[in-house]
C-alpha positions in Angstrom: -15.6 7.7 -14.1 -16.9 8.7 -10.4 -14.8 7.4 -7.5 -15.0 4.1 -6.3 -14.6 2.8 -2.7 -12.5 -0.6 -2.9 -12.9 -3.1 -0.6 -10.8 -5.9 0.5 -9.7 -8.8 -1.3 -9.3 -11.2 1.6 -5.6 -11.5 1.7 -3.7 -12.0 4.6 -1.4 -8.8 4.1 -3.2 -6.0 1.7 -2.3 -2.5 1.1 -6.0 -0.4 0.6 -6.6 2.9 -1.4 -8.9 5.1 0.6 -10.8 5.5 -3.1 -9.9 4.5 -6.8 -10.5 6.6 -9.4 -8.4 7.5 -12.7 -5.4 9.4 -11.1 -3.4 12.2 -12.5 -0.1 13.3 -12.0 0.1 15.4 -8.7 -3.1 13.6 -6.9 -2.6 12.5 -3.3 -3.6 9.4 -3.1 -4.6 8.0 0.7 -3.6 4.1 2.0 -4.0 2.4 4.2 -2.4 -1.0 5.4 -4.3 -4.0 6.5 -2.5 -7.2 7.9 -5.9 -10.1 8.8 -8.5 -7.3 8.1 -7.0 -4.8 11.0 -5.4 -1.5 10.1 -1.4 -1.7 10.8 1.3 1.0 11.1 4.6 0.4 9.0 6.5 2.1 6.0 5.7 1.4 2.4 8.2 2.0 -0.3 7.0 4.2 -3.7 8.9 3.7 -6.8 8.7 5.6 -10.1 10.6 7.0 -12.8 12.5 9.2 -10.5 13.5 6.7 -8.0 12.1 5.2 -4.5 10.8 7.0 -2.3 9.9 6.1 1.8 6.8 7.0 2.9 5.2 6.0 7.2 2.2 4.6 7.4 0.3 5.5 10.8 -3.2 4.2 10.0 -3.6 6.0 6.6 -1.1 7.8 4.7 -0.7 10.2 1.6 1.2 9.7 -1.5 1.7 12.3 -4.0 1.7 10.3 -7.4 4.1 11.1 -9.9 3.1 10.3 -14.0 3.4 6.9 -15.4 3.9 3.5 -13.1 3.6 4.3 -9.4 4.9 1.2 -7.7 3.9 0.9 -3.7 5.4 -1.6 -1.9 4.5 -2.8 1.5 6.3 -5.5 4.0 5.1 -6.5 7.3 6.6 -8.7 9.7 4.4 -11.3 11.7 5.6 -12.8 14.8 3.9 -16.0 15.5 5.4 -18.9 16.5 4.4 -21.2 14.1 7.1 -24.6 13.8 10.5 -24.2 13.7 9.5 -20.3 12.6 9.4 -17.3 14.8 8.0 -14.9 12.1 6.7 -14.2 8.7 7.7 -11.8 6.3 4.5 -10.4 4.4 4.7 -8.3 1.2 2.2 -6.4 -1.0 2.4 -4.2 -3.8 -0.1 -1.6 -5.4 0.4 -0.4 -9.2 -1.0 2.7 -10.2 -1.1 4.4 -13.3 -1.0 8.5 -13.3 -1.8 10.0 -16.3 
């Protein structure tokens, strides 16, 4: 299987592989995070076997994958005045498999 470019789901908050393909242990794997179809800074959280690790996002950022489930967690904080609320608390996650 070749790479494949993804493309957005249409979700308010998404985190976005640069490419999908079938990963091995060891790849680098580049994401991005998108919050209403704009690219936005902020720190995702990786967890596998051997625990969590942090990892900044500044537009894109690499993640060396580890084998088995690679867990990526995003969260992103929206402040809109919206009600009685003064923000939102957004969260995505990305699974990937490393063989």
């Amino acid at each position: 299987m070749d790479e494949i470019k993804p493309f957005a789901a249409g979700f308010e908050f998404e985190i976005m592989p640069e490419v999908l393909k079938p990963f091995k242990s060891g790849d680098k794997m580049r994401i991005q995070l998108i919050f209403r179809g704009k690219s936005v800074n902020g720190v995702v959280k990786v967890g596998t076997k051997d625990g969590i690790d942090e990892v900044a996002v500044d537009g894109f950022c690499e993640i060396t994958l580890k084998e088995g489930v690679n867990v990526i967690v995003a969260r992103y904080v929206d402040e809109i005045s919206m009600g009685v609320y003064d923000k939102r608390n957004l969260t995505a996650t990305l699974t990937v498999v490393a063989r």
